[in-house]
C-alpha positions, 0 to 999 in steps of 0.5 A: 469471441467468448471474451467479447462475449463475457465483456458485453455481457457485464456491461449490459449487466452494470448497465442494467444494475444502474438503471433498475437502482436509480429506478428503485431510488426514485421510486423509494423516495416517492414511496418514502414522500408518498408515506410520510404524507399519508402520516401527516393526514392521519397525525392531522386525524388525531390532533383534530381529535384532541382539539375537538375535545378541548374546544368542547365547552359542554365538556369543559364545563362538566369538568370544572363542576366540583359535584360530589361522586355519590350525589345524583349530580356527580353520577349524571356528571360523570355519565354526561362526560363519558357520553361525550367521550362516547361520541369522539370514541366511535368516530373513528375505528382505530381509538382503542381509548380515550381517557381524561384525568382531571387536576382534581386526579379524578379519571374519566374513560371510555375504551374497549375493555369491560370491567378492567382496572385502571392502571396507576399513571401518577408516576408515570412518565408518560403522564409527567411529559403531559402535564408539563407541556403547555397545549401543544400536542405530545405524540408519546409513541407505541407501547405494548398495552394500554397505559390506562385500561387494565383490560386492554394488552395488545399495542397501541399508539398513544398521544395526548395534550393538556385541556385548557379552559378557553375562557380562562386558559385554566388547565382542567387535566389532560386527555391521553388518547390511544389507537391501534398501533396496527394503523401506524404499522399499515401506514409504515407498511407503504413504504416497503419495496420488498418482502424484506424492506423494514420501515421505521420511525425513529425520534429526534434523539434517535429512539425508535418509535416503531418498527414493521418488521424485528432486527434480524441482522446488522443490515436492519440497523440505521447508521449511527446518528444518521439522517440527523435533523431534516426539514419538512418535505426533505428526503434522505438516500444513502446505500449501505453495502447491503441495503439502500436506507431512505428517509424523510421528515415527518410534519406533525412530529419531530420524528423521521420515517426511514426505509430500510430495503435490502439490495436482494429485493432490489435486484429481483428485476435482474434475476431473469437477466442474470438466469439468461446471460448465465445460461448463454455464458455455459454453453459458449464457455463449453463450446468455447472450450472444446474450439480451444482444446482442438486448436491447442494440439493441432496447431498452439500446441508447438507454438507453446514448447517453441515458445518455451525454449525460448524463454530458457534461451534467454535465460542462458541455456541453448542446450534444448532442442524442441521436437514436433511434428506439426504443419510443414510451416512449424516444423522448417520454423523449429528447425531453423530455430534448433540451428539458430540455438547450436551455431548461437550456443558454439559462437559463445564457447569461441567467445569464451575461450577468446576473451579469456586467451586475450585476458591472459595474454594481456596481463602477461604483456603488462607483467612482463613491462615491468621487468626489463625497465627495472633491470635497465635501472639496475644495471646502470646503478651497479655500473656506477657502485663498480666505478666507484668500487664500493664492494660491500654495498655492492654486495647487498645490491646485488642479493637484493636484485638476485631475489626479484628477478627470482620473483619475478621469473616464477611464471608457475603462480601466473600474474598473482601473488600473495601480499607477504610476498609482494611486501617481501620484494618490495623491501629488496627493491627498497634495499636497493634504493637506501643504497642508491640514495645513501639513506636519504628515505625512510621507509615504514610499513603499516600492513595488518597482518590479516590482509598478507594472505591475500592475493594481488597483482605480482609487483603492483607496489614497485611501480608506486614506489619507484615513482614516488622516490625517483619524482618525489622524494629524489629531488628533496634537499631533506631526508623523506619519509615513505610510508606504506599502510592499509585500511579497510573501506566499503568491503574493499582493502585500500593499500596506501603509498604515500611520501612527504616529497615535493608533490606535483601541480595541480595541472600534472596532478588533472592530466595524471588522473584523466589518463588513468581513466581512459583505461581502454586508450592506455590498454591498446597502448601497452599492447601495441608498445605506443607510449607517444615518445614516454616509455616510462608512462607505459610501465608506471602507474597506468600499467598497474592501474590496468592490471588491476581493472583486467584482474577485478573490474573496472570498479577498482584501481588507483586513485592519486591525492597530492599537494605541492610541497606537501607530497603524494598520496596513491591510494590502490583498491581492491576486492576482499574476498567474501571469506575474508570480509 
């Protein structure tokens, strides 16, 4: 409920929020039109002025007249011109001054100081933008104090054109007229939408004219060269992270009248909405509070250590047991749930135990595959050195076959065995092998020395090495070379057998590697005894092919290259202990 609640509450929220900012930008830039025009009238006002003054052909005579300033002449001139200045002065409130300066360099004023100097305006630069213009009407801006009157401090607006002789088009001078800057500033005022609004005109290259209010933040600060260039009657809108800036184009000046309203005076409308949903929000969230509290330790409470144990089961411990008293439901739920995690816990000790007795049992089935094969060929190769009663050779047989069936009855190291010793039977086996060939194979070995140490399946060699004499190097009509080497690839020791034989056909070579894929088809065969009418493929490279995948996973074992002619390449991989890698 209090979730609905917060949810329905912040959507009538944003939807409020959306409404009241489109209103307010609507309203912004009707206020920001609204201005802009109320501007245009009162610029229309003042050019209207000028151009009184410039169609006045009275006045326009008077200042062509050349009088001297100390005859009667010049002074009936000078006060002929100031009457007439008199009269535009004083129809309208807000002309703070009026000031004429002839080509002559002679100044005519009339304003609101008494005796007051008058400054110097021929280096001025208000006075150069005058003079170079060509009739048109230049709105100079606000200035602090009057640029002509001495006596006159506080800020005004001042614009001004130059006087042209209609008759003629002669100029005669300029007039420079200057007004309340309050008037702008109570113009501007229109626009704000806020105690805080800030409203300001801005010049075509970006010049700030005026300002209603100072810059108290970076929020009162236009973006850099925004809006840019705007045509008559347009209006702008943009929202800042904090404020919401209008502005539009001003007629009679290439000047722009921007807004700026910060978002706090937008939202003043939303401060009763927000006050009352807040209010409503507390008192749910404290009732809601307690309903929960209440429900959590009569009825959520066992449902969360339930819960709990659960998450540790599947993290692999089924020794916890959880214990409430709750409703009778809860307590029959945990109980059954504690027998669950007991019979669970006993059934994965007896799988253990299993997998590891039918490990056991499986590597000493295919250890002891070997053997009897190997003695079968022994004792049948002595058989024929006793017919032929070659006694010293014999000898060196049968000392051989003496230290691997001592090897292999030595049960106390299990089915594993240190690589030196495994390279030791395999010379005795070899030894028995040059004999039986009469030294038709040569042998090398290329083991570095750091790999003797470690551990690998008792006589996984032999079964390599036989298969490579009997069916590739037994049948050259060339003496053979047998070669065993290792090498370091991935992390893993890659032990290689490799001879120079006859190698086998691409067909054997496909149907040798498939079988040694189908590793669960082989193992049910070596533990039944089924070889499918081939006894020696239950004891050759399958064999050793599994004993490796039982001992380290399925991601090692024997991999086979070989041409024909060329010969075969048996390739075991194992593991390399951390320690070692």
């Amino acid at each position: 409920m209090l979730g609905l609640l917060l949810i329905v509450s912040f959507v009538y929220y944003q939807r409020a929020t959306e409404q009241i900012r489109d209103k307010m930008s609507v309203v912004a830039e009707k206020n920001i039109s609204q201005t802009v025009g109320l501007f245009d009238l009162m610029l229309k006002g003042y050019d209207s002025v000028t151009k009184s003054l410039n169609s006045n052909n009275e006045l326009m005579r008077l200042l062509r007249d050349r009088s001297s300033e100390q005859s009667v002449e010049g002074v009936n001139l000078e006060r002929r011109i100031t009457d007439i200045l008199g009269a535009i002065f004083y129809s309208r409130n807000d002309i703070v001054g009026i000031h004429i300066v002839t080509n002559r360099g002679k100044v005519y004023s009339f304003d609101r100081s008494v005796g007051a100097t008058v400054r110097d305006h021929s280096e001025q630069e208000w006075y150069t933008r005058l003079q170079r213009s060509t009739g048109e009407m230049i709105w100079l801006g606000v200035y602090p104090h009057s640029l002509m009157s001495g006596g006159i401090d506080k800020p005004v607006f001042a614009f001004g054109r130059q006087l042209f002789e209609l008759s003629a088009l002669k100029s005669v001078g300029i007039v420079l007229i200057e007004t309340d800057a309050d008037a702008i500033a109570s113009a501007l005022r229109n626009a704000s939408l806020g105690p805080g609004s800030n409203v300001v005109i801005q010049a075509a290259d970006g010049v700030e004219i005026i300002r209603t209010n100072p810059v108290q933040s970076d929020m009162d600060r236009i973006p850099l060269g925004w809006p840019g260039p705007l045509k008559p009657g347009e209006v702008l809108l943009t929202e800042q992270k904090e404020a919401m800036i209008t502005a539009a184009g001003i007629d009679m000046a290439d000047w722009t009248v921007i807004g700026i309203t910060p978002k706090r005076d937008l939202q003043l409308e939303l401060r009763e909405t927000q006050r009352f949903l807040l209010s409503v929000v507390i008192v749910l969230v404290f009732a809601a509070t307690l309903l929960a509290t209440f429900v959590s330790r009569s009825f959520s409470s066992p449902f969360k250590r339930l819960i709990q144990q659960m998450k540790q089961v599947e993290l692999g411990n089924f020794k916890g047991q959880v214990r409430v008293q709750s409703y009778q439901e809860l307590n029959v739920l945990v109980s059954s749930f504690n027998r669950m995690v007991n019979q669970m816990d006993e059934l994965i000790e007896r799988i253990k135990l299993a997998s590891i007795s039918e490990k056991n049992a499986q590597l000493q089935a295919l250890q002891s595959q070997v053997n009897p094969h190997f003695l079968f060929n022994t004792l049948d190769m002595i058989y024929w050195m006793l017919d032929e009663r070659e006694n010293d050779r014999l000898g060196k047989v049968i000392l051989a076959l003496s230290q691997i069936f001592r090897y292999g009855s030595e049960w106390e190291e299990a089915s594993r065995a240190p690589l030196l010793r495994e390279l030791e039977q395999l010379r005795h086996y070899l030894t028995i092998i040059q004999t039986r060939l009469g030294g038709r194979v040569h042998t090398e070995f290329a083991i570095e020395d750091r790999w003797l140490e470690l551990e690998v399946p008792k006589m996984f060699l032999q079964p390599i090495v036989e298969n490579a004499v009997k069916y590739g190097l037994e049948p050259l009509d060339r003496p053979g070379l047998l070669r065993i080497s290792s090498q370091e690839r991935d992390g893993n020791l890659e032990i290689i057998v490799e001879d120079n034989g006859v190698g086998m056909e691409e067909t054997a070579l496909e149907h040798i590697s498939r079988t040694l894929e189908e590793s669960g088809s082989s193992r049910r065969e070596l533990e039944s005894g089924e070889h499918g009418g081939t006894g020696r493929r239950g004891i050759g490279l399958q064999n050793v092919h599994l004993r490796i995948r039982l001992m380290f996973g399925e991601n090692y074992g024997i991999g086979i290259a070989s041409r024909l002619n060329e010969g075969t390449k048996v390739i075991v991989t194992i593991p390399i202990p951390p320690e070692r890698g």
